[in-house]
C-alpha positions as CSV (number, residue, x, y, z in Angstrom):
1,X,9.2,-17.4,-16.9
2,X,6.1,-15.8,-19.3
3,X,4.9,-12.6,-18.2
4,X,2.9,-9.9,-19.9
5,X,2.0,-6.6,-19.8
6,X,-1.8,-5.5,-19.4
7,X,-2.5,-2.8,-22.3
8,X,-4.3,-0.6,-19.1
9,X,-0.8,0.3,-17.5
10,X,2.2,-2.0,-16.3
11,X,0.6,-4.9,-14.6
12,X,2.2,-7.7,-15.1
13,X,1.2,-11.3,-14.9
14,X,3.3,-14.4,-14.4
15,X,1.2,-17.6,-16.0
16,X,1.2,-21.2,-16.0
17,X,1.7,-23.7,-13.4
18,X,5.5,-23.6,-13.1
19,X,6.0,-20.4,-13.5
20,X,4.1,-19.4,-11.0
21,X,5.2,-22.0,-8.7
22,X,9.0,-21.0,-9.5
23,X,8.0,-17.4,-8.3
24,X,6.5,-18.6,-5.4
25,X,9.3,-20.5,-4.4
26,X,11.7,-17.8,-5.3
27,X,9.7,-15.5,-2.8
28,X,8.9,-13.1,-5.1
29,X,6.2,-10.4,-4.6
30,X,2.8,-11.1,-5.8
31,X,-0.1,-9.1,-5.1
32,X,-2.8,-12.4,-5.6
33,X,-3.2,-15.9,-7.1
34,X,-5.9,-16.6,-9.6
35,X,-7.3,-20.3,-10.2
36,X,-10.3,-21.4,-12.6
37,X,-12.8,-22.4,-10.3
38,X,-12.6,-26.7,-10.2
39,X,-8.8,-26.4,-10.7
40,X,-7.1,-28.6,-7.1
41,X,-5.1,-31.1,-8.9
42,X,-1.0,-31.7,-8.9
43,X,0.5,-28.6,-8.9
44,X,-2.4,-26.2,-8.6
45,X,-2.6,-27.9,-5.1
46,X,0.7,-27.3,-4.5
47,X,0.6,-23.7,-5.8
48,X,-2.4,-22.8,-3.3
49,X,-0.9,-24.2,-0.2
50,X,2.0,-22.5,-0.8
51,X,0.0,-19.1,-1.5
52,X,-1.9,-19.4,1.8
53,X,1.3,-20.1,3.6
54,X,2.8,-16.9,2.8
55,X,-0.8,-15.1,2.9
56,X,-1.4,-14.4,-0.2
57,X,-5.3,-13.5,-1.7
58,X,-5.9,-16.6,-3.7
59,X,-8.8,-15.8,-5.5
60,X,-11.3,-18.6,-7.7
61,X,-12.8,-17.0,-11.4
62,X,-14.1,-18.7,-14.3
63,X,-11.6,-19.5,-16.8
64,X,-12.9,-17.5,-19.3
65,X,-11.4,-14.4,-17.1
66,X,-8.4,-16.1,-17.3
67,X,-8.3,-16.5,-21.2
68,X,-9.3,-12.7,-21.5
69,X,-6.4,-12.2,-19.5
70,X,-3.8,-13.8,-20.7
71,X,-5.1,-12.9,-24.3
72,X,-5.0,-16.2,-25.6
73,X,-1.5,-17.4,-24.4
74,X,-1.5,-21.2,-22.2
75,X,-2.1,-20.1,-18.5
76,X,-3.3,-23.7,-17.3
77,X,-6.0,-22.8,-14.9
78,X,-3.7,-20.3,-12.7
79,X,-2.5,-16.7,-13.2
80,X,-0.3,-14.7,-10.7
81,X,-0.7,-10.5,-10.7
82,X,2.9,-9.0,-9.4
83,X,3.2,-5.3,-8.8
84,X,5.0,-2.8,-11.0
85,X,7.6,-1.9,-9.4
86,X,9.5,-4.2,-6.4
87,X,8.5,-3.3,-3.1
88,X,11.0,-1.6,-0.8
89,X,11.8,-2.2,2.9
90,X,11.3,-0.1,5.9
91,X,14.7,-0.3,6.2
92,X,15.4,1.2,3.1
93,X,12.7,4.0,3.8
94,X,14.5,5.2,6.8
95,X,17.8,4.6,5.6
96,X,16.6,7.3,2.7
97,X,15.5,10.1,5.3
98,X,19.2,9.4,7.1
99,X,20.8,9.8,3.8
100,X,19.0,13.0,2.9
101,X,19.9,14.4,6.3
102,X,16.3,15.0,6.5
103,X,13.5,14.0,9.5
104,X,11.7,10.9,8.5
105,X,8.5,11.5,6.9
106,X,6.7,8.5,6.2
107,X,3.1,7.7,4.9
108,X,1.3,4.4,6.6
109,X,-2.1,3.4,4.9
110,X,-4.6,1.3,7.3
111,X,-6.1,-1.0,5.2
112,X,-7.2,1.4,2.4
113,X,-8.5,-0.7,-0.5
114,X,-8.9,1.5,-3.3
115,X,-6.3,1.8,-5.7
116,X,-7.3,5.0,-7.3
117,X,-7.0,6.4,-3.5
118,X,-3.5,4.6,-3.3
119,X,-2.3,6.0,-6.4
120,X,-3.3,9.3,-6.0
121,X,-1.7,9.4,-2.2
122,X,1.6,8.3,-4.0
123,X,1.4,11.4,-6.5
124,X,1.0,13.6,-2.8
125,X,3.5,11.6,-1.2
126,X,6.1,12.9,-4.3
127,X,5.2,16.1,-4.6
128,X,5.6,16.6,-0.3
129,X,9.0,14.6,-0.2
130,X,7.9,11.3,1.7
131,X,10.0,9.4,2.1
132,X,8.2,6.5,1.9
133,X,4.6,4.9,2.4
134,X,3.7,1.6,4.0
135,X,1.1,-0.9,3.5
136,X,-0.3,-3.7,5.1
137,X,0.3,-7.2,3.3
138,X,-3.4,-8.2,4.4
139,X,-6.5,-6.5,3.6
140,X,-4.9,-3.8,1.9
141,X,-4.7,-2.7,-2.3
142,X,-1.2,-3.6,-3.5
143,X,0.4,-1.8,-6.0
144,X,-1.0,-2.6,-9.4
145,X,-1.2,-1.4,-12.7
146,X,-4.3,1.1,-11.7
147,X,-2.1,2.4,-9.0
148,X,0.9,3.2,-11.2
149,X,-1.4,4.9,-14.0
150,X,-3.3,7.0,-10.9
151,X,0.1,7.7,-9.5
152,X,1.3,9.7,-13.1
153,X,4.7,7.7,-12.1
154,X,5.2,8.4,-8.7
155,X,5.1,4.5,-8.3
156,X,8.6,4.9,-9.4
157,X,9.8,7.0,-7.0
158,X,8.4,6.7,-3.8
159,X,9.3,3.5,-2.2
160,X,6.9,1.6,-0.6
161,X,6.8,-1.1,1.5
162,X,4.4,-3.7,2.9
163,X,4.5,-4.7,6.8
164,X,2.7,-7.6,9.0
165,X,1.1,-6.5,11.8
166,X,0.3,-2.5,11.8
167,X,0.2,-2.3,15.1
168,X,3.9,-3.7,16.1
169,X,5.1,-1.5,13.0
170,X,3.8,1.7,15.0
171,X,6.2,0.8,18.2
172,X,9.1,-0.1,16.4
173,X,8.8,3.0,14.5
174,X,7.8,4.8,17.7
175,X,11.4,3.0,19.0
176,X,13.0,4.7,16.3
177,X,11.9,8.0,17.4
178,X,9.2,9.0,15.3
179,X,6.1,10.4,16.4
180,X,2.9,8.6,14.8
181,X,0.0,11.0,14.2
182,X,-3.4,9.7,12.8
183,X,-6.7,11.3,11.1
184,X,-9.7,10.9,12.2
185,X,-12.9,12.6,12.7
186,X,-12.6,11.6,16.1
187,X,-9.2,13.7,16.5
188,X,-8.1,15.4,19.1
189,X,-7.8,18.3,17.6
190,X,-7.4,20.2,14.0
191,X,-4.9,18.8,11.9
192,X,-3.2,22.5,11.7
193,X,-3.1,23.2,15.5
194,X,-1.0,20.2,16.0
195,X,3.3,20.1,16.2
196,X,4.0,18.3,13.4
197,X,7.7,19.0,12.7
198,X,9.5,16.1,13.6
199,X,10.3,12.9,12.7
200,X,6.7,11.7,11.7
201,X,4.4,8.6,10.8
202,X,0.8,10.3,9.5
203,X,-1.9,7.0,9.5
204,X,-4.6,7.7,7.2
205,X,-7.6,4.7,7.6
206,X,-9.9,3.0,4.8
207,X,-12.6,4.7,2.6
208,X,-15.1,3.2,4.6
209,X,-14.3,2.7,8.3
210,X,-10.8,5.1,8.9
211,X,-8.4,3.5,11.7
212,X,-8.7,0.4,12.9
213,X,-8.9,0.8,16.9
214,X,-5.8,-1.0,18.0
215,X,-4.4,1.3,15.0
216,X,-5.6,4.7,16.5
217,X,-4.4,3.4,20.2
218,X,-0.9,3.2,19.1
219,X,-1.0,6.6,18.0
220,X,0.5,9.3,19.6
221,X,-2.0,11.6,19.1
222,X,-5.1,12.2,16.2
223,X,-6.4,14.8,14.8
224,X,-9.2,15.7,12.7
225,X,-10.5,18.1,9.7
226,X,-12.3,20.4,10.4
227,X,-16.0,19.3,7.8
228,X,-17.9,22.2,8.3
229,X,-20.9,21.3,5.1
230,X,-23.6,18.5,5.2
231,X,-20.6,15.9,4.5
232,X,-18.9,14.2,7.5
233,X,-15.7,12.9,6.1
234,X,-13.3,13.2,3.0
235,X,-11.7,11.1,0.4
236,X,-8.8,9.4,1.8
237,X,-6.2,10.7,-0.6
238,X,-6.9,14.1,0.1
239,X,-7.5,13.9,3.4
240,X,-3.8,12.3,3.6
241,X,-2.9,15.3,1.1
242,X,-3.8,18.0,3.7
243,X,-2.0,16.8,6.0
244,X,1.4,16.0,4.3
245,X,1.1,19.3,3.1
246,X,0.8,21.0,7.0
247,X,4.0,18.9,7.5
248,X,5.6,20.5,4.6
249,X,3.8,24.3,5.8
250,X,5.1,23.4,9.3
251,X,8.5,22.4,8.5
252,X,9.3,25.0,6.2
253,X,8.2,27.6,8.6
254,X,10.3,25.8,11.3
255,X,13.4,26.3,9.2
């Protein structure tokens, strides 16, 4: 299978048509297809049904993009991106909170799209002791080579994991026991005033829009920060940072 590195950071690229037929067989995890624009025949065919089947972004460019790319190497009209680092399960992220003896502390991200904002909420996410952040698999930035570099290699050690449906996530992790706490200017109340000790889920929204609705619904309660100048909102990765950081203030008070 050919893959290379980007010279940015530690994308990676799987190209050709078998290859990245091979991976999509082998159910690995891609973060989107690329196709030259015109490109439907044999395999490419094949390679794009099979994309959309398992929902992937497949995305049309000109295939001078492609050769820039691949830096001259034989990509046949189609280019697969893959993350960094393989994605975890939720499983796994809960099983680490058990194992550390610790009360789950995890990170979900509703549809948030930039990956500067991802990357710098997995540098937080490391320094607080998350154990873990989850993503949507739709309409959501995957991990990438942007991410990693923003993340100063956080990437590496926070495990995250993508989900389906954001919504039936929030119960079963509400089955579990957590409590699901979300930000938005909207909230409740301030983010400091609130008990946030316990086993926890904090749901930080897009750059652009925040929560979905059916998102904030299934949260057990939301709270806000406090934006006392002309501006009415905050990045997304440090609004997520103040908040991890009362759960750290909170807990270590509580001990």
């Amino acid at each position: 299978m050919s893959e290379l590195e980007s010279a940015s950071a530690v994308e990676e690229f799987i190209i050709g048509r078998n290859s990245v037929l091979e991976a999509l067989k082998s159910g690995r995890a891609i973060n989107k297809i690329m196709v030259a624009k015109g490109e439907r025949q044999g395999s490419i065919r094949e390679i794009i049904g099979l994309a959309r089947e398992n929902k992937l972004v497949v995305q049309e460019v000109e295939i001078s993009k492609l050769d820039s790319m691949t830096k001259g190497q034989k990509h046949q009209g189609v280019l697969a991106t893959v993350p960094p680092v393989a994605y975890a399960e939720m499983e796994d992220i809960l099983a680490k909170a058990t194992e550390s003896e610790e009360a789950p502390f995890i990170v979900l991200l509703d549809e948030l799209e930039d990956p500067h904002n991802l990357g710098a909420i997995l540098r937080t996410a490391d320094a607080a002791g998350v154990h873990g952040v989850l993503i949507p698999k739709r309409r959501s930035c995957p991990l990438s080579g942007t991410v990693a570099k923003t993340s100063a290699g956080a990437v590496e050690y926070v495990p995250v994991a993508r989900i389906g449906n954001v919504s039936q996530t929030l119960e079963e992790l509400k089955k579990a026991g957590m409590w699901v706490v979300g930000a938005d200017m909207d909230g409740e109340k301030n983010y400091y005033e609130a008990d946030l000790t316990g086993p926890i889920v904090v749901v930080v929204g897009s750059e652009g829009k925040g929560m979905g609705r059916l998102t904030k619904e299934h949260c057990d309660f939301v709270v806000r920060i406090p934006m006392l100048g002309k501006i009415n909102s905050l990045n997304a990765s440090v609004a997520c940072s103040l908040l991890l950081y009362e759960i750290v203030k909170q807990r270590e008070m509580k001990k």
